[in-house]
C-alpha positions as CSV (number, residue, x, y, z in Angstrom):
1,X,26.2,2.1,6.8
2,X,23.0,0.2,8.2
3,X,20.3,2.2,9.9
4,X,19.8,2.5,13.5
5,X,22.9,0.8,14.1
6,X,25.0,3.4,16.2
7,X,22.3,5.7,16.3
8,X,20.2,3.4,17.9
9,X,21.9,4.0,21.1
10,X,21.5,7.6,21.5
11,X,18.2,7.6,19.6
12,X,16.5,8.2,22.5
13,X,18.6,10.9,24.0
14,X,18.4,12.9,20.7
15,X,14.8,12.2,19.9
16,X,13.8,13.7,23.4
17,X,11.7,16.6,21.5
18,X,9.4,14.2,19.9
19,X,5.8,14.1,21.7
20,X,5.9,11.0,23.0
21,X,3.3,11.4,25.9
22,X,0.9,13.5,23.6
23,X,1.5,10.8,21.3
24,X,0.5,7.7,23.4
25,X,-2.7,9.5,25.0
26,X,-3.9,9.7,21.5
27,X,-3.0,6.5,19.8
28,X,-4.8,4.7,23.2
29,X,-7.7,7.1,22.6
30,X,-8.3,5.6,19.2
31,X,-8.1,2.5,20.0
32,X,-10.7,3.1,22.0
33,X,-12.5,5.0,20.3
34,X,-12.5,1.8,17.6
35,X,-12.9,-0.6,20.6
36,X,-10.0,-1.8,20.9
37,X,-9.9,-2.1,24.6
38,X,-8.2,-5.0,25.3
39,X,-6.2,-8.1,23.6
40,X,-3.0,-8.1,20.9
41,X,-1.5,-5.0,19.6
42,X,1.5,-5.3,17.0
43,X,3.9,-2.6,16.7
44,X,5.6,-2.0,12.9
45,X,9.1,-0.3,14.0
46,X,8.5,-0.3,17.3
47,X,12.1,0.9,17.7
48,X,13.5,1.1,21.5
49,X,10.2,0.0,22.7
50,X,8.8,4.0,24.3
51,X,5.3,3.3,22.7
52,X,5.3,-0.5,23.2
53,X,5.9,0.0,26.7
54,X,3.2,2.4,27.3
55,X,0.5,0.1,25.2
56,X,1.8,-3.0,27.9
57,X,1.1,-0.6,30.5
58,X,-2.4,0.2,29.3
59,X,-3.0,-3.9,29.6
60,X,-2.6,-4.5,25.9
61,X,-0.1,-7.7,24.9
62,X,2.5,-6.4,22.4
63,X,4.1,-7.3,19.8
64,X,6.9,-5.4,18.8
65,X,8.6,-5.7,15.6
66,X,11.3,-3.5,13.8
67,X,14.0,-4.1,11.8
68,X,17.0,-3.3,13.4
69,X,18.6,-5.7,15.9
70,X,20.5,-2.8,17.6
71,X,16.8,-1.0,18.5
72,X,15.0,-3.7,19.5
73,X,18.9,-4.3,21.9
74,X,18.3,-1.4,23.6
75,X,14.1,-1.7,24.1
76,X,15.1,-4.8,25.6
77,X,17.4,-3.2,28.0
78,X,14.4,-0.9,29.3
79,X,12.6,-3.0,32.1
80,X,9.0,-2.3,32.6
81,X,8.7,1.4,33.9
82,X,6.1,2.3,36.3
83,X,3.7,4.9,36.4
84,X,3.8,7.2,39.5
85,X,0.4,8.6,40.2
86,X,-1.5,10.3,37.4
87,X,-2.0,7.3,35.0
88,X,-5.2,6.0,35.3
89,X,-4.7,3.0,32.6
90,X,-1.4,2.0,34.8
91,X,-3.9,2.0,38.0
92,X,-6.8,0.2,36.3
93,X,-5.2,-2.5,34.1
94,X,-3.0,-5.5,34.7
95,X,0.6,-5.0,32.9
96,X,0.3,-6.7,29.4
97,X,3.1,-9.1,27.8
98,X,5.9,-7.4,25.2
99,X,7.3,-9.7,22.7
100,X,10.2,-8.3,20.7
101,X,10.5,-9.4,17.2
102,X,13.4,-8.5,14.9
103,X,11.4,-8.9,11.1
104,X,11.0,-6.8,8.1
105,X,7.6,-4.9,8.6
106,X,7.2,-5.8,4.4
107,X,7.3,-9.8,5.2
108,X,6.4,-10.1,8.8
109,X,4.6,-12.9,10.5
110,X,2.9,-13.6,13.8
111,X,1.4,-16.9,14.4
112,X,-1.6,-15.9,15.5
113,X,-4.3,-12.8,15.1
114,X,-4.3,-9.7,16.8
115,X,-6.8,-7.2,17.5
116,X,-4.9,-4.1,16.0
117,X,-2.0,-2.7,14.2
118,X,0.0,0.3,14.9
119,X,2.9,2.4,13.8
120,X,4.2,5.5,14.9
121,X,6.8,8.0,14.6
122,X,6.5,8.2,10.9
123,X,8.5,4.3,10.8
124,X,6.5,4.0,7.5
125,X,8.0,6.9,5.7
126,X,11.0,4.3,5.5
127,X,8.9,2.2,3.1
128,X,10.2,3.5,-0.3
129,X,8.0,2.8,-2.7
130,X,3.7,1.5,-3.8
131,X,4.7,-1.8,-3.9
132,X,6.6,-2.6,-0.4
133,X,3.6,-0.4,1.3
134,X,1.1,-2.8,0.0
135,X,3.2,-5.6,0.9
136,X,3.1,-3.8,4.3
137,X,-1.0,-3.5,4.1
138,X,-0.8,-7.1,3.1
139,X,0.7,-8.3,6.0
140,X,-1.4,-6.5,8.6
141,X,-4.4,-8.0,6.6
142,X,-3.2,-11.3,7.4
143,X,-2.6,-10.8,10.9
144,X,-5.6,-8.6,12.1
145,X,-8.9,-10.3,13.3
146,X,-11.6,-9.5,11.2
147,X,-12.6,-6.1,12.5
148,X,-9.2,-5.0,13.6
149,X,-7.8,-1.8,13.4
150,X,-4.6,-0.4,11.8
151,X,-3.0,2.7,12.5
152,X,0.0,4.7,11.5
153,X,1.3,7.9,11.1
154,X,3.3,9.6,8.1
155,X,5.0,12.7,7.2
156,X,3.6,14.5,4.3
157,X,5.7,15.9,1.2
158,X,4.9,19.3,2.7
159,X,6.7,18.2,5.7
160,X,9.5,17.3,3.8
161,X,9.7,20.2,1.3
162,X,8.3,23.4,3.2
163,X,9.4,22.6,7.0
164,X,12.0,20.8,7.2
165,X,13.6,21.9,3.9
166,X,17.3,21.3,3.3
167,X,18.3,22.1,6.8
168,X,21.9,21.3,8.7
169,X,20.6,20.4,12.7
170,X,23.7,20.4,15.0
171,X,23.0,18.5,18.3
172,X,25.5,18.7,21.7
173,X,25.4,16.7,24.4
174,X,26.9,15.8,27.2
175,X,28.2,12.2,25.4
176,X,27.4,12.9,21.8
177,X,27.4,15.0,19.1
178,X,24.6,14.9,16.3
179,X,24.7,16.4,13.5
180,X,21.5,15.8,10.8
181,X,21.6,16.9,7.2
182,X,18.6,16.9,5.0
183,X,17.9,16.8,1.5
184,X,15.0,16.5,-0.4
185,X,14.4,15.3,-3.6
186,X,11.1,16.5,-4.8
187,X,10.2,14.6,-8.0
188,X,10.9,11.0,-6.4
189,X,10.0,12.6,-2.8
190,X,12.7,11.1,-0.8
191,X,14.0,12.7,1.9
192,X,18.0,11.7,2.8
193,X,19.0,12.2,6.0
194,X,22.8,12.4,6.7
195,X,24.3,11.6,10.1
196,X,27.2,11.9,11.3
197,X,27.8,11.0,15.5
198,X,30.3,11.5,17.7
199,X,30.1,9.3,20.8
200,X,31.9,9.2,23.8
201,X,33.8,6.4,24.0
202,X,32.8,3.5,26.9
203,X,36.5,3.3,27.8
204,X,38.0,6.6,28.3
205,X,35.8,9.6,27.8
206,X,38.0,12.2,26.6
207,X,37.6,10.3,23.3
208,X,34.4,10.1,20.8
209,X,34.4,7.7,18.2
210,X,32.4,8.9,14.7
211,X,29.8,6.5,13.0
212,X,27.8,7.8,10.0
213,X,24.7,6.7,8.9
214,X,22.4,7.4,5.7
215,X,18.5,7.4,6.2
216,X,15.9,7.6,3.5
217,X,12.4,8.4,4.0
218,X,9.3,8.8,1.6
219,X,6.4,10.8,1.5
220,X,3.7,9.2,-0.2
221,X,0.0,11.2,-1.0
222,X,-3.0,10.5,0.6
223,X,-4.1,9.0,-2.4
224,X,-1.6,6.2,-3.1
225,X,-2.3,5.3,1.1
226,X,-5.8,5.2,0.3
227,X,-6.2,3.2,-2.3
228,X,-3.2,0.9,-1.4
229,X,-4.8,0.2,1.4
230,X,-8.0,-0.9,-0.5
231,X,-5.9,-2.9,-2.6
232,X,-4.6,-5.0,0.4
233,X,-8.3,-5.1,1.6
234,X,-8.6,-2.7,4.2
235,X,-11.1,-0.1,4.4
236,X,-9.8,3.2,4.4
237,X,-11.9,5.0,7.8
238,X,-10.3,8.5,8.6
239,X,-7.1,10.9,8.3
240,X,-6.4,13.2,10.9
241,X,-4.1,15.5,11.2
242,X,-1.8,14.4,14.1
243,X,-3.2,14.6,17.5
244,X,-6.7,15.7,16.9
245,X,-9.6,15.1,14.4
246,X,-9.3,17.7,11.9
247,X,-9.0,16.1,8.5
248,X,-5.9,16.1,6.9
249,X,-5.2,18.4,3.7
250,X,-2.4,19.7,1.6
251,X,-0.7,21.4,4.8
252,X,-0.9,19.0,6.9
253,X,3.1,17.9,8.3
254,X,2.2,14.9,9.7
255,X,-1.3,12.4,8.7
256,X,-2.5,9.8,10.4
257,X,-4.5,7.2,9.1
258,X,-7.2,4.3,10.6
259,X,-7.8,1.6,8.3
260,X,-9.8,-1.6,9.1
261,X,-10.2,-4.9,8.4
262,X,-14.0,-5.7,7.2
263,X,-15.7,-8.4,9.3
């Protein structure tokens, strides 16, 4: 039972709550805010390309890279959206270039440097353990110009243990049927998420087919980021709480973090 393999094609539909446009507005203010304002982004589990398609849009060149061959399937089936009106980076910047890449964000390669590194939508929280996030922070080491800038988000073990908890979620819809069950395991601080989908079926829609899928995510402290990060040489600039500036603490759901690579 692979990840993002069925789910990957009602991902989106199901993950319609997540705050996608607050999101993008402050990932493209950092990079600015860091100087990013033009060249090479790389995208670490870019998944069906929502981010990486508003970075193009902003004129950045992506590269997207996940994992999962069915995500990156259906990104590819998104062609380039256009922005009706009220976005000013859409108005004022030529379309950039999306590459899709399907690699392993702990051993991925890109033949040339870019000028930043970001992940999203806690796609870290899937690396399991110290040693694969450094090989991670490695990586975007090797990749970044000097002076780049990484960013990436995680969910924090309070996330994990006081707000999402051990909770059932049952979702309807029209064509599919979710239902998410969680399970925390607070001494190795692994969330398991247990799905199991019911999808209309493409020839006769009074039938749903059932796919399960097992997902594990890990909440690491701010600590073992910190300092992992300064083991891979990068220097360790701010957490934020998500969405603003406030520095993160011990109640903070979701962290994230701008690292850089010293000139």
């Amino acid at each position: 039972m692979d990840e993002y393999t069925a789910f990957a094609y009602i991902y989106d539909e199901f993950m319609d709550n997540i705050p996608y446009e607050e999101c993008s507005v402050y990932l493209k203010a950092l990079l600015k805010e860091y100087g990013i304002t033009e060249g090479t982004v790389a995208e670490l589990g870019c998944g069906t390309g929502t981010i990486t398609r508003v970075l193009a849009r902003a004129g950045y060149d992506v590269v997207g890279i996940d994992l999962s061959e069915d995500m990156l399937t259906r990104a590819q089936s998104y062609e380039y959206e256009t922005d009706e009106g009220g976005d000013d980076d859409a108005r004022e910047h030529e379309q950039g270039v999306i590459i899709y890449s399907h690699q392993d964000m702990r051993e991925f390669t890109i033949p040339y440097k870019v000028n930043a590194v970001v992940s999203i939508s806690d796609s870290m929280n899937y690396v399991r353990n110290r040693e694969d996030l450094l090989k991670v922070f490695h990586r975007v080491y090797e990749c970044l110009e000097d002076g780049g800038i990484l960013i990436f988000d995680l969910k924090t073990d309070h996330f994990f243990k006081k707000v999402l908890g051990n909770k059932t979620i049952t979702d309807i819809r029209d064509e599919a049927v979710l239902i998410w069950e969680n399970e925390y395991d607070e001494n190795k601080r692994d969330n398991t998420y247990y799905l199991t989908m019911f999808i209309e079926d493409d020839e006769n829609e009074e039938l749903y087919n059932r796919y399960e899928e097992i997902h594990v995510q890990h909440a690491f402290t701010k600590d073992e980021v910190e300092n992992t990060l300064r083991a891979a040489g990068l220097e360790p600039l701010y957490a934020y709480e998500a969405f603003g500036r406030i520095i993160a603490n011990q109640t903070s759901e979701r962290i994230y973090y701008i690292a850089r690579k010293k000139r």
